[in-house]
C-alpha positions in Angstrom: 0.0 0.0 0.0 1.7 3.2 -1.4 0.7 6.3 1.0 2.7 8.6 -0.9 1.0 7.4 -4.7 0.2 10.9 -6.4 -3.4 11.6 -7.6 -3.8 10.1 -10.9 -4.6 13.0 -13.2 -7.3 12.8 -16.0 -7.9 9.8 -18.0 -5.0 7.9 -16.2 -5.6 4.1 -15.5 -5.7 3.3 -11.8 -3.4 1.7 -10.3 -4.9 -1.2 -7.4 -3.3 -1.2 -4.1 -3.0 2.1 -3.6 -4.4 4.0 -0.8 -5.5 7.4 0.3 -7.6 9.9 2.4 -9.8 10.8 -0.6 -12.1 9.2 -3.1 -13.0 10.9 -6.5 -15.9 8.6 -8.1 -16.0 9.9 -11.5 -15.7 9.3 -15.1 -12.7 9.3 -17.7 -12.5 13.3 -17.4 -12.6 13.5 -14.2 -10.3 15.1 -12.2 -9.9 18.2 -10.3 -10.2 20.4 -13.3 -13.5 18.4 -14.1 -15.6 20.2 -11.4 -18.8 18.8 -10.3 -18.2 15.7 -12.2 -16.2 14.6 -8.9 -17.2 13.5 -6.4 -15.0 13.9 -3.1 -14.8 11.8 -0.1 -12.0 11.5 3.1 -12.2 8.5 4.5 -11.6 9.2 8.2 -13.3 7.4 10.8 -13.4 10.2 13.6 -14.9 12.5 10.0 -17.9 9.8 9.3 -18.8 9.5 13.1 -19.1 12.8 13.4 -20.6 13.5 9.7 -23.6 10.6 10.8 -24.3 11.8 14.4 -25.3 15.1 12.0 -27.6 13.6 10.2 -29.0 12.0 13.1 -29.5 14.7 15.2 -31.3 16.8 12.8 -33.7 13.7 11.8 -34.1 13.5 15.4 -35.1 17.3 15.7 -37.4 16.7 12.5 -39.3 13.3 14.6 -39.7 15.8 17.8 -41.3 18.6 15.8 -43.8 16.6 13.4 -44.6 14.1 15.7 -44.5 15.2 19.0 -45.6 19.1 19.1 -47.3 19.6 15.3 -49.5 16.6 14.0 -50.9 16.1 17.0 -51.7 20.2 17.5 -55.4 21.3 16.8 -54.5 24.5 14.7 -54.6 23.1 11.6 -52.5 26.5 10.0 -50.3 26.1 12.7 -49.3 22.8 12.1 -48.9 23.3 8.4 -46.8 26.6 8.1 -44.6 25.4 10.9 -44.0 22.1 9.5 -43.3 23.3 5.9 -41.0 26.2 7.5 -39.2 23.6 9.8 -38.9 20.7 7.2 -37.7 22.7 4.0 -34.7 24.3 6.3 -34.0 20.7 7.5 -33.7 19.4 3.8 -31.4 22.8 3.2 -29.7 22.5 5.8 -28.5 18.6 5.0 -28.5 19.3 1.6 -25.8 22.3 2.7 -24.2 19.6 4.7 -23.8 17.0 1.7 -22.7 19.6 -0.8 -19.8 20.5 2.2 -18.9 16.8 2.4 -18.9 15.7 -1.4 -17.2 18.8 -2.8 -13.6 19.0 -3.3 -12.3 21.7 -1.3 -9.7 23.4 -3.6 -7.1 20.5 -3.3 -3.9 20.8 -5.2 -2.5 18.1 -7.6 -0.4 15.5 -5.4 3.1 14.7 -6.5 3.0 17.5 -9.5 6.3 18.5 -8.0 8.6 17.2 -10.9 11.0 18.4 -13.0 9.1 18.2 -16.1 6.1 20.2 -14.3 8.3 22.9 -13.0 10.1 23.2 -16.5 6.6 24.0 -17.6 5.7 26.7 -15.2 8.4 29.0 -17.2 9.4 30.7 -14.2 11.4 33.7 -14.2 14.9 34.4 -12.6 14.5 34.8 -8.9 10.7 33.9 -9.1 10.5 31.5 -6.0 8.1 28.5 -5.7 7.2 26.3 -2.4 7.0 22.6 -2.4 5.1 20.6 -0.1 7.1 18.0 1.8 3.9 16.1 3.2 2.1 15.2 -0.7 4.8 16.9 -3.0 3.2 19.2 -4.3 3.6 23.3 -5.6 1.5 25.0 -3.3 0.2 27.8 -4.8 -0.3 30.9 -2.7 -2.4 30.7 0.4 -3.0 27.0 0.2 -1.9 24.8 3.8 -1.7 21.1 3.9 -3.9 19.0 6.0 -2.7 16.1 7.8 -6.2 14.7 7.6 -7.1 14.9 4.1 -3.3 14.5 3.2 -3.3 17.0 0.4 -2.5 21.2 0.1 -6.1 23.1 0.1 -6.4 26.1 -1.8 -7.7 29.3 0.9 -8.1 26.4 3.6 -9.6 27.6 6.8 -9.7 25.1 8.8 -10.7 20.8 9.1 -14.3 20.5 10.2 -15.1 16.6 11.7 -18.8 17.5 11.4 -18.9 17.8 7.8 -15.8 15.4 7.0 -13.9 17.9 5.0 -12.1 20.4 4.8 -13.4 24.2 4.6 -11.5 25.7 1.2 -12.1 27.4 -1.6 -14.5 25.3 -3.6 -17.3 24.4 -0.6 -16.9 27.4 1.7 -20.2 28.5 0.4 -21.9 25.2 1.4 -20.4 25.5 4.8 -21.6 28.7 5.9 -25.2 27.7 4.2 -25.0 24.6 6.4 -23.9 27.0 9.9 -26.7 28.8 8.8 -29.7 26.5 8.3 -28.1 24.7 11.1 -29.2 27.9 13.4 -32.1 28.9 11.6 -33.8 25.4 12.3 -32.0 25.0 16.2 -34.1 28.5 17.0 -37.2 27.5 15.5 -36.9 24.4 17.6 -36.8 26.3 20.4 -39.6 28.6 19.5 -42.0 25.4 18.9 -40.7 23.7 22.4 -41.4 26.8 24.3 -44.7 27.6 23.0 -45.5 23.6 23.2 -44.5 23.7 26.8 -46.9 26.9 27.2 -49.8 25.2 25.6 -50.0 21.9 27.7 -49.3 23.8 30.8 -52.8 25.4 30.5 -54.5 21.8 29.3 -53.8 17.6 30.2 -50.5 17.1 28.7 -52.6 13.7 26.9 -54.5 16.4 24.5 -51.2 18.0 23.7 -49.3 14.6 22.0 -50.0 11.2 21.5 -46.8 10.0 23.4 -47.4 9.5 27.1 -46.8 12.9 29.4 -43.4 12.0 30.6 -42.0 10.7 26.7 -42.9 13.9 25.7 -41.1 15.7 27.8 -38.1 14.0 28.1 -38.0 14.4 24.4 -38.6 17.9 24.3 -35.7 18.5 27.5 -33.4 16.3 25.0 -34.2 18.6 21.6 -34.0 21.7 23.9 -30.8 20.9 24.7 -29.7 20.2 21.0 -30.9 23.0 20.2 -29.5 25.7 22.2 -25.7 23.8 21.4 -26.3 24.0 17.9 -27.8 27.5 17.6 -24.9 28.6 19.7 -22.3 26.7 18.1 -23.3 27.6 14.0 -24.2 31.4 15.0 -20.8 31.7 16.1 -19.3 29.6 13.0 -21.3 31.6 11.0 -20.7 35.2 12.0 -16.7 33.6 12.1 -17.2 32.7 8.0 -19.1 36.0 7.2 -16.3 37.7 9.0 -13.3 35.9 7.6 -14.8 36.0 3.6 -15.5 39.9 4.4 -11.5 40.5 5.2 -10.9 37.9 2.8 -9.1 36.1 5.6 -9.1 32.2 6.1 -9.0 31.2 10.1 -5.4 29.4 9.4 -3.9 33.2 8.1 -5.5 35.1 10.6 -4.4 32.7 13.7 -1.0 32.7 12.0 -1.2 36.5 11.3 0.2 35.7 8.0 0.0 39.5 6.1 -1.4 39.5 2.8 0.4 39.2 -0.6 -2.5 38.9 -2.7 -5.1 41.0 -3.5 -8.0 41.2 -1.2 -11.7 40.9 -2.0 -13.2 42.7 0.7 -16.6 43.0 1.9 -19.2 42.8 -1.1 -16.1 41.7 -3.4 -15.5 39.2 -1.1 -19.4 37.9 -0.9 -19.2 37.4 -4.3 -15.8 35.7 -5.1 -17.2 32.7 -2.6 -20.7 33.2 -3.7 -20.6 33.3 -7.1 -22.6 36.4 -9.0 -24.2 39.5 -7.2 -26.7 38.9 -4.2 -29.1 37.2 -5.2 -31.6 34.2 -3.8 -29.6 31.6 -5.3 -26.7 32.4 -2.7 -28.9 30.3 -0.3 -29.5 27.5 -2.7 -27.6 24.4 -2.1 -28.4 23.1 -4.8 -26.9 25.5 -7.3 -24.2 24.0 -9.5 -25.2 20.9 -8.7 -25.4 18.5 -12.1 -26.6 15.8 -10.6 -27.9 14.2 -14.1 -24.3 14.4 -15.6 -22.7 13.1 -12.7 -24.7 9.5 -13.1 -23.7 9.3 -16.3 -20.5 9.6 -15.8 -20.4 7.4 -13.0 -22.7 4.9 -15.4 -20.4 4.7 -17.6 -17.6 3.8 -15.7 -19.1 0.7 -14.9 -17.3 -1.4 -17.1 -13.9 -0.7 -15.2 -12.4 0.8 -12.1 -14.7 3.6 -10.5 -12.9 5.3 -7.8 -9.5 7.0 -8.6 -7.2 7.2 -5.7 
């Protein structure tokens, strides 16, 4: 098993026996230059844990609110704006949380340090370059390597174990989307559990849900809790991602207090470099850029051979 086997590039034949951090499932172009018809997994085992306790804390948050404190409700309006408000930020907010996860971060080529790709660069006299010792690689400017993913990440900001990737240039975007559904659904929790609480104080706490009195409140103590760890914990991530693509920043530069060579995208400029476009509605869409229909066919038709490049 060759931990040091560079990425192989587009249209290469895979090699068996080799191993890494990350999984591109794609077709013949794939690649990193290919885009969304990649997709990008690190297989860490702390990184899955924490990705699946996710998922299972926000369908846990979704049982709680439909079945404990809205289908059973009598306000037939209530029940329905709150339960279409609360589910479609769930679906965003795990759709923000796959996008994260499954996009390629901004990593650089591994093992494109050779002599034949640094003859190509043309560099000038003087003109200074920095290799990667770790995945030998160029790093271009402001990229860090991770020990987790094992590869250089172009703008990375920091590792996230919740979303199982890193936080870079290509799926920043998803990541503050994700922080922010994340809070936008914790608070309405909390809303719907407080008034919840209020309404079967007045009546019998059988009228209120059709889980026995003390079920139901254990498991609205349990999503209370949730809720007030998440809301805290993605407000500040949030506000921390908004503030860092503002001063076009990353978290690593700014604990490093690494002054800036490049030119910075502040503010609006900055908004829209990670964004994509002016402001518009599709900065809180997921989905956008998302090809899904290509990507299966791609993957399709690399069913006749290997599908994952390593």
């Amino acid at each position: 098993m060759d931990q040091h086997h560079p990425l192989l590039s587009a249209g290469a034949d895979v090699e068996t026996g080799s191993l890494g951090a990350g999984v591109m499932v794609g077709g013949p172009n794939s690649g990193h230059t290919a885009g969304n018809r990649t997709v990008w997994f690190i297989q860490d085992s702390c990184g899955m844990v924490c990705a699946t306790m996710t998922w299972f804390l926000v369908l846990y948050a979704e049982f709680v609110v439909n079945f404990v404190m809205l289908l059973p409700a009598k306000n037939f309006w209530y029940s329905l704006l709150n339960g279409a408000t609360f589910n479609s930020l769930a679906v965003l907010a795990l759709a923000s949380h796959l996008r994260t996860m499954l996009t390629d971060p901004g990593a650089v080529p591994k093992g494109n340090a050779t002599k034949e790709y640094m003859d190509s660069l043309q560099l000038k006299p003087g003109e200074v370059i920095y290799k990667c010792p770790k995945c030998c690689s160029i790093k271009p400017e402001r990229a860090h390597h991770c020990s987790i993913c094992k590869r250089c990440i172009r703008k990375m900001d920091h590792h996230c174990p919740w979303v199982n990737n890193c936080v870079g240039e290509k799926n920043q975007r998803f990541f503050v989307l994700f922080t922010m559904y994340i809070a936008l659904i914790s608070a309405h929790a909390l809303g719907l559990s407080g008034m919840h609480f209020f309404t079967c104080i007045k009546v019998q706490w059988n009228e209120c849900s059709d889980f026995s009195p003390g079920v139901s409140v254990l498991l609205l103590i349990f999503l209370c809790l949730e809720a007030i760890l998440f809301l805290t914990f993605t407000a500040v991530m949030f506000g921390t991602q908004i503030h860092s693509i503002c001063n076009d920043e990353t978290e690593i530069e700014r604990l490093k207090n690494e002054k800036p060579t490049w030119e910075r995208h502040m503010r609006w400029d900055g908004m829209k470099s990670v964004f994509g476009g002016p402001p518009s509605f599709l900065w809180c869409n997921p989905f956008t850029g998302l090809r899904l229909r290509r990507l299966l066919m791609v993957t399709q038709g690399r069913r006749g051979g290997s599908e994952f490049s390593v």
